[in-house]
N, CA, C and O atoms as a GROMACS GRO file, in nm:
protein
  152
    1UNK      N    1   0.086  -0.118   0.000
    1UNK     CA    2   0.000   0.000   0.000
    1UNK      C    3   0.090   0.124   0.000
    1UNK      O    4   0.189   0.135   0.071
    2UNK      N    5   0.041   0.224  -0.094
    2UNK     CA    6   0.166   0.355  -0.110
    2UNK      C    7   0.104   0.416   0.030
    2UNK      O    8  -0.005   0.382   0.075
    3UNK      N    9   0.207   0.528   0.100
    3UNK     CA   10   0.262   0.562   0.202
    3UNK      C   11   0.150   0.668   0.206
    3UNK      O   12   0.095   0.674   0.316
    4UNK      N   13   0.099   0.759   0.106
    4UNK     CA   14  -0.035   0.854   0.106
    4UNK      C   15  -0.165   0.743   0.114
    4UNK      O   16  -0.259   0.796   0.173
    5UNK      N   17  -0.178   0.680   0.095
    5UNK     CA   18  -0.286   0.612   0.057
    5UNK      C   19  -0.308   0.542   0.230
    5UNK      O   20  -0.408   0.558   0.300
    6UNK      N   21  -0.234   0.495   0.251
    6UNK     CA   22  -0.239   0.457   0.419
    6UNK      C   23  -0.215   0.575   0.537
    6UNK      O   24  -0.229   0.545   0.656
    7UNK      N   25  -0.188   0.680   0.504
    7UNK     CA   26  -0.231   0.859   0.561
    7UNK      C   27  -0.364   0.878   0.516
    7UNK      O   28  -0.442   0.942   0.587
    8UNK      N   29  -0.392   0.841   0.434
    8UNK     CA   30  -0.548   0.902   0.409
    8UNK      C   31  -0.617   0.854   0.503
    8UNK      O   32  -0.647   0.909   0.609
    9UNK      N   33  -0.655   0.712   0.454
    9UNK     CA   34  -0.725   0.605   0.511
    9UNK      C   35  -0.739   0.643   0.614
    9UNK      O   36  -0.856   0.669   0.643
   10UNK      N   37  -0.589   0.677   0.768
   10UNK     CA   38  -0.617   0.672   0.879
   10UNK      C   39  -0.631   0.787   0.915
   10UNK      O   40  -0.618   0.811   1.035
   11UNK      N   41  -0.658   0.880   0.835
   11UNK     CA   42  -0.694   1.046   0.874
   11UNK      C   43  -0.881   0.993   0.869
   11UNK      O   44  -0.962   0.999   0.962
   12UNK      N   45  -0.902   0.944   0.732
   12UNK     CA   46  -1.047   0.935   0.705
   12UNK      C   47  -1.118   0.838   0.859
   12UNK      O   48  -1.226   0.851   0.917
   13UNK      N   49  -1.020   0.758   0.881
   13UNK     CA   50  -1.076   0.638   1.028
   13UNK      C   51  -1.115   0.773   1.158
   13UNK      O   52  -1.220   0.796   1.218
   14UNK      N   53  -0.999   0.831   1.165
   14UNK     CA   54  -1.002   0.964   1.238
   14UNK      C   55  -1.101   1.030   1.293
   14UNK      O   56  -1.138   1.054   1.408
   15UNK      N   57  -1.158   1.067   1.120
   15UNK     CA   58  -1.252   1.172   1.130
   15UNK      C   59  -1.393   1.086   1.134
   15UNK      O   60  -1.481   1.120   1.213
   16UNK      N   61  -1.411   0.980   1.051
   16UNK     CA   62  -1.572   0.940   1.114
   16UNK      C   63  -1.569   0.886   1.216
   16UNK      O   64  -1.678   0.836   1.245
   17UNK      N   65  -1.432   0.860   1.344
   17UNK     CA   66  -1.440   0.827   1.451
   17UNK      C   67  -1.393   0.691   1.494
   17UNK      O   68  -1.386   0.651   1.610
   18UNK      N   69  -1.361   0.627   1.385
   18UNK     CA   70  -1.385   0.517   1.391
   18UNK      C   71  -1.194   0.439   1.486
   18UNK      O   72  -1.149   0.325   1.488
   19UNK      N   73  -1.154   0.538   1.530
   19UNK     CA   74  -1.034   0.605   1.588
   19UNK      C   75  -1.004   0.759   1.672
   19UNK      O   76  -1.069   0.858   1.639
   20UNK      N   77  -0.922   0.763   1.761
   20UNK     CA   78  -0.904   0.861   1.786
   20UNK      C   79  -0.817   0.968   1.746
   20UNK      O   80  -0.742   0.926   1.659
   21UNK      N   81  -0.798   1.078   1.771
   21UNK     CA   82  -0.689   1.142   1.669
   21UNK      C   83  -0.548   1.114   1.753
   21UNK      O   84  -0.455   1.162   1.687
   22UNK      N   85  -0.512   1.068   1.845
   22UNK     CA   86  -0.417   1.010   1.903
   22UNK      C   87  -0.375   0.905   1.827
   22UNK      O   88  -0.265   0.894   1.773
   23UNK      N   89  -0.478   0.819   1.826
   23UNK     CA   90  -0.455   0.647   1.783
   23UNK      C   91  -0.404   0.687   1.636
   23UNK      O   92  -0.295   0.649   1.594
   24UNK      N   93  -0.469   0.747   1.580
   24UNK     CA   94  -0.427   0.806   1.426
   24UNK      C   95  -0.279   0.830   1.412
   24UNK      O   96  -0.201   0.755   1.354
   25UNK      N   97  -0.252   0.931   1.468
   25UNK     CA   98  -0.091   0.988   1.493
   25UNK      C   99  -0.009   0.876   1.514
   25UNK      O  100   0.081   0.876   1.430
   26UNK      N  101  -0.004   0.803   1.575
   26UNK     CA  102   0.071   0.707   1.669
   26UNK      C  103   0.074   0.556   1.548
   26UNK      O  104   0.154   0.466   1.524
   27UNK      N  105  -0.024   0.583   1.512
   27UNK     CA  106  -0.031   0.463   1.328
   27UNK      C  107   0.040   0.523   1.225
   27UNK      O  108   0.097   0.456   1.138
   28UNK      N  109   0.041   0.649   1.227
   28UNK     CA  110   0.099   0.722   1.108
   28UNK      C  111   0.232   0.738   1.148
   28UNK      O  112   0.305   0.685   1.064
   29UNK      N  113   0.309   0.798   1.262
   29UNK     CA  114   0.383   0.784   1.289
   29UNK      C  115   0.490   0.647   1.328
   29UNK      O  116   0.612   0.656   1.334
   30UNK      N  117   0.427   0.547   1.347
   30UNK     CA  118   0.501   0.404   1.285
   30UNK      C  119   0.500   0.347   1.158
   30UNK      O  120   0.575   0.250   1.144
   31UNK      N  121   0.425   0.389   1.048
   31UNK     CA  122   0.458   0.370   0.963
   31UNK      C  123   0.574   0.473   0.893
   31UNK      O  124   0.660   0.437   0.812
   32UNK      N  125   0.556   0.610   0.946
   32UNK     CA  126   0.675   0.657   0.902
   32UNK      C  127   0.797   0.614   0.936
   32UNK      O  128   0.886   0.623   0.851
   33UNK      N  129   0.835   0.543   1.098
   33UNK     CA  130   0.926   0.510   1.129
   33UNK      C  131   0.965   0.357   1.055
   33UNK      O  132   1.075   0.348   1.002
   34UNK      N  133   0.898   0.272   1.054
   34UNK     CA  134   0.876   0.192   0.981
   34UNK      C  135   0.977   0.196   0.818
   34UNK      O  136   1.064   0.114   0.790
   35UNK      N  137   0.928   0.332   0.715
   35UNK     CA  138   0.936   0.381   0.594
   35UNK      C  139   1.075   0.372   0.590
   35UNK      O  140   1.139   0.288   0.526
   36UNK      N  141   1.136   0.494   0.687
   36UNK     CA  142   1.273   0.521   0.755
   36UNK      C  143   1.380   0.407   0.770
   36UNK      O  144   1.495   0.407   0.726
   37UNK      N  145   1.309   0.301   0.849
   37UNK     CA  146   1.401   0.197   0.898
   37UNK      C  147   1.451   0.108   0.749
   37UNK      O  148   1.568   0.087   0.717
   38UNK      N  149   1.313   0.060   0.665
   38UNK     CA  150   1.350   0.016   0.562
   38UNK      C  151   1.426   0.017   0.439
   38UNK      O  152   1.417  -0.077   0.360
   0.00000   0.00000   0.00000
């Protein structure tokens, strides 16, 4: 899955709630670290 496309997604989980905006950050931010490491 490209690296925008899995930012969207968990912005969109975000906003209808289906997450918090914490939980969001903290997904996005391991996949960046994740991106980095690889």
């Amino acid at each position: 899955m490209m690296l925008t496309t899995l930012v969207e997604n968990t912005f969109l989980s975000a906003v209808c709630g289906e997450m918090t905006e914490d939980e969001a950050a903290d997904r996005i931010a391991d996949v960046l670290c994740a991106a980095n490491i690889a």
